[in-house]
C-alpha positions in Angstrom: 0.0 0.0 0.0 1.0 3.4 -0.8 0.9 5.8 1.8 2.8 9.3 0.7 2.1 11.3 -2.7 5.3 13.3 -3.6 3.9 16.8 -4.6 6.6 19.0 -5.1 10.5 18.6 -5.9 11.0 19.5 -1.9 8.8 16.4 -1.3 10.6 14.3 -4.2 14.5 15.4 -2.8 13.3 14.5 1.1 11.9 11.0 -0.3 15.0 9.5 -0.5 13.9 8.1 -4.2 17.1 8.0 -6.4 19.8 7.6 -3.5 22.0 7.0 -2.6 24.1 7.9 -5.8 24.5 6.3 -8.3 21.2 5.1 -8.4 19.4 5.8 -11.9 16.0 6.9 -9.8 16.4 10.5 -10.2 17.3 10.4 -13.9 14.5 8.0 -14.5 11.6 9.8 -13.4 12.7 13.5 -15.1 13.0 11.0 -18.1 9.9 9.9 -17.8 8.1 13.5 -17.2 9.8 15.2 -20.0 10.1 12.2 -22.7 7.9 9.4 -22.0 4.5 11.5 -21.0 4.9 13.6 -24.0 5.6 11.5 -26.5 4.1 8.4 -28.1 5.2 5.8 -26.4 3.3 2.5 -25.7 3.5 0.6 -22.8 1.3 -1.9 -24.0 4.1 -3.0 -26.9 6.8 -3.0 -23.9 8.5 0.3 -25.3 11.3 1.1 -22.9 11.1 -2.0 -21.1 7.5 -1.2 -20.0 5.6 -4.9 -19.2 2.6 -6.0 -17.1 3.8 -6.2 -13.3 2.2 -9.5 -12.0 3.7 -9.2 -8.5 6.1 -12.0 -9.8 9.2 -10.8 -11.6 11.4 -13.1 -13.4 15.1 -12.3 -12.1 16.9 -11.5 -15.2 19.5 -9.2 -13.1 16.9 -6.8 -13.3 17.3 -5.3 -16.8 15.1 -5.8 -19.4 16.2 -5.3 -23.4 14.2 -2.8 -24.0 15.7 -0.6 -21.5 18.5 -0.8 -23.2 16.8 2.1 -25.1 16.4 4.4 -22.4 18.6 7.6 -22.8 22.7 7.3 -22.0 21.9 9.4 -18.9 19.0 7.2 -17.1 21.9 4.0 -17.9 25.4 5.4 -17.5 25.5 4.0 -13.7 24.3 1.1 -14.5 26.7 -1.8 -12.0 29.7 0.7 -13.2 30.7 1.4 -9.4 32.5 -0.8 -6.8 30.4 -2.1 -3.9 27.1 -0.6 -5.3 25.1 -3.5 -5.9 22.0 -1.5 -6.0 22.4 1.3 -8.4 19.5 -0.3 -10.9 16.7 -1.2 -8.4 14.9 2.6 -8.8 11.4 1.7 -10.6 8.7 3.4 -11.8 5.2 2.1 -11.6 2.7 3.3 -13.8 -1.3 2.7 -13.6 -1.8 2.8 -17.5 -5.4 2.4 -19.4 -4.5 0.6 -23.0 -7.9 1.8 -24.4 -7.9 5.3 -23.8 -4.0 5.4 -23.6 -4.2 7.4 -20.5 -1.7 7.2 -17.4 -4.1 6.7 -14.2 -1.0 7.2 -11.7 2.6 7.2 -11.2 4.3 5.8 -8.3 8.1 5.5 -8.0 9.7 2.9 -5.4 12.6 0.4 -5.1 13.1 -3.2 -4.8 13.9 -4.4 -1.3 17.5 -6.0 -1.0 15.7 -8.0 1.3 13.2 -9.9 -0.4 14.1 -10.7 -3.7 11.7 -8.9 -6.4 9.8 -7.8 -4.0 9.1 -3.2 -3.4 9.9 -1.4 -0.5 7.1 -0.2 1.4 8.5 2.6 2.7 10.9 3.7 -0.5 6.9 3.6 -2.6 5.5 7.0 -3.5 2.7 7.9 -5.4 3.8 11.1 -7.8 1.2 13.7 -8.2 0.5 15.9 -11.1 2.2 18.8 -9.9 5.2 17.1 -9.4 5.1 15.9 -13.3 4.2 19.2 -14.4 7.4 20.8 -12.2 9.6 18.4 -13.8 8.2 19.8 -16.8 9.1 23.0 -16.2 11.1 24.0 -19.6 13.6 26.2 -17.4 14.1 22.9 -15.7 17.0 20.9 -17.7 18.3 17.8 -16.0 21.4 19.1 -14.8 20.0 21.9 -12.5 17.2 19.0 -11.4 19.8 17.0 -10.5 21.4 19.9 -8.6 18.5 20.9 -6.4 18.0 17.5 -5.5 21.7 17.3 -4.2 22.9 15.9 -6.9 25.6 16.7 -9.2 25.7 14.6 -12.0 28.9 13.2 -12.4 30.8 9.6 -13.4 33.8 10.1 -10.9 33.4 7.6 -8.0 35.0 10.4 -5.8 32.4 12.6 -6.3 29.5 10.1 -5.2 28.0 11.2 -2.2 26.6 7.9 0.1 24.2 10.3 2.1 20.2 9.7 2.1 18.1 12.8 2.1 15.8 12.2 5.4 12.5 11.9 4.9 11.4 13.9 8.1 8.0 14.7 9.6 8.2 18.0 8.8 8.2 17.6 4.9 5.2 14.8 5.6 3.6 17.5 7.2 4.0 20.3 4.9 1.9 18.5 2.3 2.6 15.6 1.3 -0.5 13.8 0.5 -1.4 10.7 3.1 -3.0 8.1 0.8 -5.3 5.2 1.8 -6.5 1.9 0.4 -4.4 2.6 -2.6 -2.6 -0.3 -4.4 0.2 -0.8 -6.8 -0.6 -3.2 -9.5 0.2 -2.3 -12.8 3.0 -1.6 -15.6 6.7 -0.7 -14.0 9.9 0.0 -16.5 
């Protein structure tokens, strides 16, 4: 069950989505806001490694071949650092109606080292409409995203920083959205 909707970038930097670095989470999503919602991409033909999520998931390593057309800069930490085993576990979950090829919801979570293809609980957010719409934001280009979320995008191991934005009360409080009896059973890339 998902219980927090991310509604702002403040909300989606205190999540703790995307880190630490080099996970691909961060990169993902402003992929997704800025090139998969405004294009024409199906997820019912598996575009971008997009496929029905049973809640079973046949370990392949976790990569699918069709991800292997996401962008350079959603891939380019893909298993390339020492001792980060977990750099490729950021998903995004998707609520998708094939008929009127509408997006329902958006969720973003993580697998849980712990139980083998299973999601976090507590690393599972629902992403609200303003949050896509501020990652929109044509003054917004992925570098200064990646900034004011604490992240400088960069390949040099040195420059990786191992800390996890809390997700304190405060920022729960100051609007992000409690959700109830919500679940998460659709399409994930």
């Amino acid at each position: 069950m998902v219980l927090w909707q991310l509604c702002t970038l403040e909300h989606l930097r205190t999540s703790s989505f995307g880190y630490p670095p080099p996970r691909h989470g961060l990169q993902l999503l402003f992929w997704f806001a800025n090139d998969c919602l405004q294009s024409h991409v199906q997820p019912e033909e598996g575009d971008f490694g997009f496929h029905v999520f049973g809640n079973v998931e046949e370990e392949d390593g976790g990569r699918y071949a069709a991800a292997a057309s996401l962008p350079p800069y959603v891939r380019e930490n893909y298993n390339t650092f020492a001792g980060y085993d977990s750099n490729n576990t950021d998903r995004i979950i998707i609520s998708y109606q094939s008929t009127s090829r509408q997006v329902e919801a958006v969720y973003v979570t993580e697998h849980d080292d712990a139980d083998l293809g299973m999601f976090r609980h507590d690393g599972t957010f629902q992403v609200s409409a303003e949050l896509i719409r501020a990652l929109q934001n044509p003054q917004l280009d992925l570098s200064a995203f990646l900034t004011q979320m604490g992240r400088l995008e960069s390949n040099r191991p040195q420059d990786i920083s191992t800390e996890t934005p809390p997700l304190s009360r405060d920022a729960r409080d100051a609007g992000l959205r409690l959700l109830e009896g919500q679940r998460v059973t659709s399409t994930r890339t």
